[in-house]
C-alpha positions in Angstrom: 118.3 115.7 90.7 117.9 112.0 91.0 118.0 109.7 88.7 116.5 106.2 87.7 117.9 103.1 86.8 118.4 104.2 83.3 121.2 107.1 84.2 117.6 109.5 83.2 116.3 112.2 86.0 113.4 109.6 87.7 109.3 109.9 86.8 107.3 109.9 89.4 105.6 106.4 90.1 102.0 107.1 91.6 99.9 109.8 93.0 96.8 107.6 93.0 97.3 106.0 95.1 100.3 108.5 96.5 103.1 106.4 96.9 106.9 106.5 97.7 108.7 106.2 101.3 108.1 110.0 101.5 104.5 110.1 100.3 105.7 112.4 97.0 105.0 109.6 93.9 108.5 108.9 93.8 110.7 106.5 94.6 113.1 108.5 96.0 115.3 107.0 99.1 117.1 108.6 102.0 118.5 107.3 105.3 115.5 107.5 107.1 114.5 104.9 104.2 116.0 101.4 106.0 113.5 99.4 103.5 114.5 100.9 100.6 111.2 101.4 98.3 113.2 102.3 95.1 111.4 99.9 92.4 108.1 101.4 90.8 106.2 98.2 90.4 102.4 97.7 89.1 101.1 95.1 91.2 99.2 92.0 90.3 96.6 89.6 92.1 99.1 86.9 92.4 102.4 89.2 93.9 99.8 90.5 96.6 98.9 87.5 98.1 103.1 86.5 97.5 103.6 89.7 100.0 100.8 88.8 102.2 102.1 84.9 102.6 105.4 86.6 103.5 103.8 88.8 106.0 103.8 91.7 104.2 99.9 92.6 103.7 99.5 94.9 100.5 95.8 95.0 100.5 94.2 96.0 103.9 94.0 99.8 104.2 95.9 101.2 107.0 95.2 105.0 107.3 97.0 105.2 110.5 100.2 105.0 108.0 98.9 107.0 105.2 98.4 103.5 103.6 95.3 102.8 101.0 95.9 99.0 100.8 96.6 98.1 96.8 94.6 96.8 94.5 96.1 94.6 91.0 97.2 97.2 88.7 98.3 99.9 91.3 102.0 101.4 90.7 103.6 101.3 94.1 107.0 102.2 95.1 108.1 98.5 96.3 111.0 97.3 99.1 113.9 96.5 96.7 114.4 93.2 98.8 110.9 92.5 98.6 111.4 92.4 94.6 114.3 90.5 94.9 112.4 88.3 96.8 109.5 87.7 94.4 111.7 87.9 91.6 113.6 84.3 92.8 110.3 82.7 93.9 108.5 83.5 90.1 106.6 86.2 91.7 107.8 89.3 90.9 105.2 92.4 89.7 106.2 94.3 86.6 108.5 97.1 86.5 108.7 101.0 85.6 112.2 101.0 84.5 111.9 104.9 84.2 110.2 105.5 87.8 112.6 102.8 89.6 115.4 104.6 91.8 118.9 103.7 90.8 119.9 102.8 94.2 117.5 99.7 93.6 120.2 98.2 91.5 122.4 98.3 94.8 120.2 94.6 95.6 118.9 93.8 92.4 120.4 93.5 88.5 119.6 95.7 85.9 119.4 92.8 83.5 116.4 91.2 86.2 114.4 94.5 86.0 114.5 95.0 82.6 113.1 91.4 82.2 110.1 92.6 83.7 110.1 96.3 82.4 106.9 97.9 81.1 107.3 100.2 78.8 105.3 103.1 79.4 104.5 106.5 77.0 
């Protein structure tokens, strides 16, 4: 079982769009996961074009990778590095405390997640 940054067994993220390194709605991670998508995020308008200024385009489709492109509002399994990113620039997209892999807190603190934690139910 794996668990989420709240010590609780994790919630899947998304399955529309279907998201997580291994396509399941999780966040789960592995070794074959070098980029680490561990935080559930929902995305906004303004962390999109963030990602796309830093060369990391969110938006356009790429069906070659499985890839819908996101639209504002979409939970998506995120790089932890990439929220860590956002998160010092004032940029980071909310947070599914309950969806978000515990390994994320390996880059980022608990205490900056939980600043931007949804609650969901």
């Amino acid at each position: 079982m794996e668990f989420n940054v709240l010590g609780s067994p994790l919630v899947p993220c998304s399955l529309h769009p279907r998201t997580g390194f291994y396509r399941d709605g999780c966040c789960r991670t592995g070794p074959e996961d070098l980029g680490q998508h561990t935080v559930c995020v929902v995305v906004t308008a303004e962390f999109l074009a963030f990602s796309q200024a830093r060369g990391n385009d969110l938006s356009t489709p790429q069906p070659q990778f499985g890839f819908p492109g996101l639209r504002e509002g979409d939970r998506w399994c995120l790089c932890a590095a990439r929220w860590q990113e956002a998160f010092e620039a004032g940029m980071a997209p909310y947070v599914i405390l309950e969806s978000t892999h515990h390994r994320a807190l390996d880059l980022i603190a608990l205490e900056d997640l939980q600043r931007y934690a949804l609650k969901v139910h």
